[in-house]
N, CA and C atoms as a LAMMPS dump frame, in Angstrom:
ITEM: TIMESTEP
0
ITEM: NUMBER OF ATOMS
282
ITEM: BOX BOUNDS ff ff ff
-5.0000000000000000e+02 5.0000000000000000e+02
-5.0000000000000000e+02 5.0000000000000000e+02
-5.0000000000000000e+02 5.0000000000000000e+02
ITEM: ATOMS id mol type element x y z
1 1 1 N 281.75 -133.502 239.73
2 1 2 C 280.644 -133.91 238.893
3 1 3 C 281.142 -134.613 237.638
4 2 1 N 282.263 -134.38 236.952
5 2 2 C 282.207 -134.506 235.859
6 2 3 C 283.172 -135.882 236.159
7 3 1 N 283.865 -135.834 237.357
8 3 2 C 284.806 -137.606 237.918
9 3 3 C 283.601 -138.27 237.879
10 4 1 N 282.805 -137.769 238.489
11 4 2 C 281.286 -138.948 238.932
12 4 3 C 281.011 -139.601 237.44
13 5 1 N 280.893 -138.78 236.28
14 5 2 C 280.199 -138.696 235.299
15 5 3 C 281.155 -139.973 234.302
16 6 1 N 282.554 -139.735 234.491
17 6 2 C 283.306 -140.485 234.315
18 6 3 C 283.429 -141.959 235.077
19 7 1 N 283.64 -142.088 235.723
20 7 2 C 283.255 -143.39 236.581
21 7 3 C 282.227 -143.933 236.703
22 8 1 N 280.899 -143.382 236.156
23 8 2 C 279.936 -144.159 235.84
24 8 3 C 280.311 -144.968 233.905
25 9 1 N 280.378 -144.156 233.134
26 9 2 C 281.106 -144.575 232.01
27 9 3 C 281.394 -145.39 231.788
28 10 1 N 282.754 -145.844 232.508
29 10 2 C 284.041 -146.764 232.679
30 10 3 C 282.925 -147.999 233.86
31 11 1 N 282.531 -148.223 234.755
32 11 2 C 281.662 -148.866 235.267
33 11 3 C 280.757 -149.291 234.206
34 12 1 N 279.598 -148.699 233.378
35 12 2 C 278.976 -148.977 232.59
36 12 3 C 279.971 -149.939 231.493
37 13 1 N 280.63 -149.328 230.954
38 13 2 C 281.078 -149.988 230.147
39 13 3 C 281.905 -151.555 230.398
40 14 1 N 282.349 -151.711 231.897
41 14 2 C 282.601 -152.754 232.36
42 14 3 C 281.55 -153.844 232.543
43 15 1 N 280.408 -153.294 233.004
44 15 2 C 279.471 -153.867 233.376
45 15 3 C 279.005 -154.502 231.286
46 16 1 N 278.839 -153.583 230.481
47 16 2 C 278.228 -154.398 229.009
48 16 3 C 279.54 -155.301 228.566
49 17 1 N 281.219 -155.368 228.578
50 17 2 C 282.15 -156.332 228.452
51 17 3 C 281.803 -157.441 229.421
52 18 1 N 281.282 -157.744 230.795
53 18 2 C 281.054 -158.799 231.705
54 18 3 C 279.97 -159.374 231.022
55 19 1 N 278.748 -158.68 230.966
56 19 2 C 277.378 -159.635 230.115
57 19 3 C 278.051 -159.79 228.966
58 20 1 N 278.605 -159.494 228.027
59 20 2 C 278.482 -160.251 226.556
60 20 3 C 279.61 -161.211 226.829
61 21 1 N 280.952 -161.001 227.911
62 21 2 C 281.924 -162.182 227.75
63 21 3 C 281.061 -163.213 228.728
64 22 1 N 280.307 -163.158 229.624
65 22 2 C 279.708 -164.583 230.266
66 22 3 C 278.195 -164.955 230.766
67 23 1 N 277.534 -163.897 230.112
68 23 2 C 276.046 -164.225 229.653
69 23 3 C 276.027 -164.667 228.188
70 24 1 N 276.19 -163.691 227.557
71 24 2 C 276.074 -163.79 225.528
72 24 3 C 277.16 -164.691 225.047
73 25 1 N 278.026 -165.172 225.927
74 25 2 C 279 -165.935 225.894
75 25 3 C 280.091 -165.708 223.97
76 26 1 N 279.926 -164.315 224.156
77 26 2 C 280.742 -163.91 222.867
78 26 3 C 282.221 -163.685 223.158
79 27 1 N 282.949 -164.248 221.965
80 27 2 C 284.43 -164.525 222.204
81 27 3 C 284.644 -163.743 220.882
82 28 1 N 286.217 -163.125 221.108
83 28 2 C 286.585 -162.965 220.111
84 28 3 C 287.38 -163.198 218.855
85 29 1 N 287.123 -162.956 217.929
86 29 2 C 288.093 -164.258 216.662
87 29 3 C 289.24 -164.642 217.652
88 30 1 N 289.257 -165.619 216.508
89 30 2 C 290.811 -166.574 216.673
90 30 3 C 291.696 -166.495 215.782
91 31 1 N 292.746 -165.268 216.156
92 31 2 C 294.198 -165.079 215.923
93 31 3 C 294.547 -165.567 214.695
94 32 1 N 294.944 -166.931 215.217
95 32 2 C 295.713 -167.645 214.202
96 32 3 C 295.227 -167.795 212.628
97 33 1 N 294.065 -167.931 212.348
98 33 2 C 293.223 -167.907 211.107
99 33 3 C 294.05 -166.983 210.737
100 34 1 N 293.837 -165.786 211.146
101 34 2 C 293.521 -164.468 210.337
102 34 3 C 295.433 -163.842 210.176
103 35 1 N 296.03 -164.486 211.333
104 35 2 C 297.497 -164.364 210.451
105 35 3 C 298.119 -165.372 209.875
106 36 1 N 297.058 -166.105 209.662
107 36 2 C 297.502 -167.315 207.836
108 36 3 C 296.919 -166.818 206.959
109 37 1 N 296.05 -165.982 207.339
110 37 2 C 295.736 -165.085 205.928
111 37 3 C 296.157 -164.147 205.617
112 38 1 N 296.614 -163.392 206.949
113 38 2 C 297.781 -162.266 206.413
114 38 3 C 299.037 -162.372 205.538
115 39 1 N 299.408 -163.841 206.284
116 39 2 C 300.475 -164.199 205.61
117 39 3 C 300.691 -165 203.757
118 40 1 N 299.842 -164.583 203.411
119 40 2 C 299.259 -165.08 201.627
120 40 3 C 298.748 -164.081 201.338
121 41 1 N 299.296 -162.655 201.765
122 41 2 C 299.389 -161.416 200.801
123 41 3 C 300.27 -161.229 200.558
124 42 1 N 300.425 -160.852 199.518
125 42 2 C 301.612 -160.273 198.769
126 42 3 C 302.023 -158.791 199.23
127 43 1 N 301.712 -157.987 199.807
128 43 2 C 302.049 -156.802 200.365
129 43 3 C 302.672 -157.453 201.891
130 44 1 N 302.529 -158.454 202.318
131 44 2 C 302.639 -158.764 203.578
132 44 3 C 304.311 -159.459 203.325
133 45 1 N 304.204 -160.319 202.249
134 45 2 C 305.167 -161.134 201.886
135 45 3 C 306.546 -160.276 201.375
136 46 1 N 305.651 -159.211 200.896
137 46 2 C 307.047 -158.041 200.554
138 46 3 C 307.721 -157.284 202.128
139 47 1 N 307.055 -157.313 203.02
140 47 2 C 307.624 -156.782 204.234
141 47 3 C 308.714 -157.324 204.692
142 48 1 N 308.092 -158.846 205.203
143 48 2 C 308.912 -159.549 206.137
144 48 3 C 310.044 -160.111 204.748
145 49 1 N 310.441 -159.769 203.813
146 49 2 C 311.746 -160.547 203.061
147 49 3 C 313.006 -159.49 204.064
148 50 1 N 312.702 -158.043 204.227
149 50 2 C 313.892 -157.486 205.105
150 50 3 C 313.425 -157.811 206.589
151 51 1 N 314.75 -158.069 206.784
152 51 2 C 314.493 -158.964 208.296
153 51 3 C 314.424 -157.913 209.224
154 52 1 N 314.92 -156.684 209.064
155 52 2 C 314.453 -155.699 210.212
156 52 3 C 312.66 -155.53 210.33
157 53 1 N 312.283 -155.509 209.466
158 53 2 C 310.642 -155.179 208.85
159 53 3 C 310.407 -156.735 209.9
160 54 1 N 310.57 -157.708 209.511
161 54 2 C 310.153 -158.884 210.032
162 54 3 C 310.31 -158.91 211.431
163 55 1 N 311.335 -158.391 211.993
164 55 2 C 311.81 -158.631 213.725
165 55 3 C 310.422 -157.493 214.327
166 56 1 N 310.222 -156.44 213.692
167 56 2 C 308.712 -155.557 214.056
168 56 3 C 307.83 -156.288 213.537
169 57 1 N 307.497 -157.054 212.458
170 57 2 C 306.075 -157.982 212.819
171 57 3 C 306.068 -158.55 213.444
172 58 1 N 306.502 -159.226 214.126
173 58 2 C 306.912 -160.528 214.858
174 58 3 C 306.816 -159.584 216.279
175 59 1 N 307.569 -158.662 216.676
176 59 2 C 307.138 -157.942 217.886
177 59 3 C 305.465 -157.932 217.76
178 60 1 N 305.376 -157.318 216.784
179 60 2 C 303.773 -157.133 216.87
180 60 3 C 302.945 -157.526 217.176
181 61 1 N 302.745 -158.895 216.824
182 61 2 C 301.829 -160.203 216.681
183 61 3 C 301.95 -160.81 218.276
184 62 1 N 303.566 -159.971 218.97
185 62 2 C 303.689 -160.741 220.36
186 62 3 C 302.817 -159.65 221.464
187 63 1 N 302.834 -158.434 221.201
188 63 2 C 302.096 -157.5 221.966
189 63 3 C 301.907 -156.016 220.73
190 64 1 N 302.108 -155.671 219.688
191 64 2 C 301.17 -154.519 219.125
192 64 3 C 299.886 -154.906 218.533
193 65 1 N 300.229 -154.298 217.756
194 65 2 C 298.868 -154.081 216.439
195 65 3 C 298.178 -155.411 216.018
196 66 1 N 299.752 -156.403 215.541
197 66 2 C 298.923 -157.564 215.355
198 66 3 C 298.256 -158.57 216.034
199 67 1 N 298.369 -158.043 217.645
200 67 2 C 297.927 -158.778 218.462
201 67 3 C 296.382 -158.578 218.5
202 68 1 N 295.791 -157.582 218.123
203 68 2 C 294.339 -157.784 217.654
204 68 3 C 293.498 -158.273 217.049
205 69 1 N 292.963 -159.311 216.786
206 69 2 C 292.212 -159.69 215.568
207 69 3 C 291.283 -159.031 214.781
208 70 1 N 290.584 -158.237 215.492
209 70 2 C 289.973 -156.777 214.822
210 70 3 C 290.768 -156.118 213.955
211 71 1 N 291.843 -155.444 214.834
212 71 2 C 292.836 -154.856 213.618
213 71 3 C 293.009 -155.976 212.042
214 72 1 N 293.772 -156.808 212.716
215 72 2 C 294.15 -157.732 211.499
216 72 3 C 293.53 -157.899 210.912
217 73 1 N 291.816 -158.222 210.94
218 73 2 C 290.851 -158.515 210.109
219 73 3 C 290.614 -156.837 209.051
220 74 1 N 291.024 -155.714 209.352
221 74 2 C 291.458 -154.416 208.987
222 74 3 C 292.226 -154.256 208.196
223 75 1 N 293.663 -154.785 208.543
224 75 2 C 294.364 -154.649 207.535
225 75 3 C 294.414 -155.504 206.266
226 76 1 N 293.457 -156.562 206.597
227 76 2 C 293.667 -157.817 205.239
228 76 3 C 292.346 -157.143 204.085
229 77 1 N 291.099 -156.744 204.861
230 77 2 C 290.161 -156.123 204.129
231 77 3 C 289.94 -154.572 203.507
232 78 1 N 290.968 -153.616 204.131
233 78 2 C 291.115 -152.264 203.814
234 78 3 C 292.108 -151.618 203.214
235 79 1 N 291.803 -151.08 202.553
236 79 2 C 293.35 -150.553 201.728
237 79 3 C 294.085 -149.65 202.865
238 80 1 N 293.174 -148.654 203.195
239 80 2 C 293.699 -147.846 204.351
240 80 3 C 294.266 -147.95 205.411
241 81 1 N 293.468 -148.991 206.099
242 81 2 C 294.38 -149.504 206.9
243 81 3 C 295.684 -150.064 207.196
244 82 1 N 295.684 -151.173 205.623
245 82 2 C 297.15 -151.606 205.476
246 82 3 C 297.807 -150.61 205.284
247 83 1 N 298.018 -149.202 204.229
248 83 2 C 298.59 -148.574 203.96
249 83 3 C 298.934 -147.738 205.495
250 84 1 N 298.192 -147.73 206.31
251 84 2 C 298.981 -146.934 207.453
252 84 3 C 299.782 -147.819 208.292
253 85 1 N 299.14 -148.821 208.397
254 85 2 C 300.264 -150.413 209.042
255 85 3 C 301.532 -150.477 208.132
256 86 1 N 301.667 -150.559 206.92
257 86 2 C 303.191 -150.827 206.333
258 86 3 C 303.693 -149.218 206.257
259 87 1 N 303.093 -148.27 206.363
260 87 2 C 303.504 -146.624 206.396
261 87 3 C 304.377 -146.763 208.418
262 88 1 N 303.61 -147.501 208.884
263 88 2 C 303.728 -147.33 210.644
264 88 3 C 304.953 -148.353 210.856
265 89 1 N 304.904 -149.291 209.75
266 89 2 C 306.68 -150.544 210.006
267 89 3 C 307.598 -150.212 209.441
268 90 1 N 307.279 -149.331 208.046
269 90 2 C 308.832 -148.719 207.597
270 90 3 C 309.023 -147.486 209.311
271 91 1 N 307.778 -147.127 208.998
272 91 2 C 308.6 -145.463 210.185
273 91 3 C 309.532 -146.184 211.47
274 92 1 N 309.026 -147.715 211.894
275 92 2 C 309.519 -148.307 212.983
276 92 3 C 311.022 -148.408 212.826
277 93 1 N 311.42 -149.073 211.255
278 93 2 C 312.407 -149.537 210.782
279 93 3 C 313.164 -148.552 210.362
280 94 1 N 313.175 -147.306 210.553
281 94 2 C 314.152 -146.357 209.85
282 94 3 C 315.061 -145.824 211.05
């Protein structure tokens, strides 16, 4: 009962990602904007000067965190967020 209950879920929820990506024809931001704006912070600009810090953004942006634009749009507008993103690249880098 409770697999059934689950697989309807995961179905449902496939089924509302199919209508909004090719009925509602909604896309999601575009990347690149939003890490030229990352990159004209000054908390951002203090990271990548140590190049270990930099070789993990740069992973990032290729498959983690910064590969989201949601996130990113997170860390440029929230204190919290950034603070657990540069708390989460030193812990990478140590």
């Amino acid at each position: 009962m409770l697999l059934f209950l689950l697989l309807c879920l995961l179905s449902a929820g496939f089924i509302i990602e199919a209508f909004q990506k090719h009925v509602l024809k909604m896309k999601e931001p575009d990347i690149l904007p939003l890490w030229d704006n990352l990159e004209k912070q000054d908390w951002y600009k203090e990271l990548i000067i140590q190049p270990e810090t930099a070789r993990w953004i740069d992973l990032d942006k290729k498959n983690g965190l910064l590969k989201d634009p949601y996130y990113v749009q997170k860390i440029i507008n929230h204190a919290g967020h950034r603070e657990g993103f540069i708390r989460y690249i030193k812990d990478k880098t140590q």
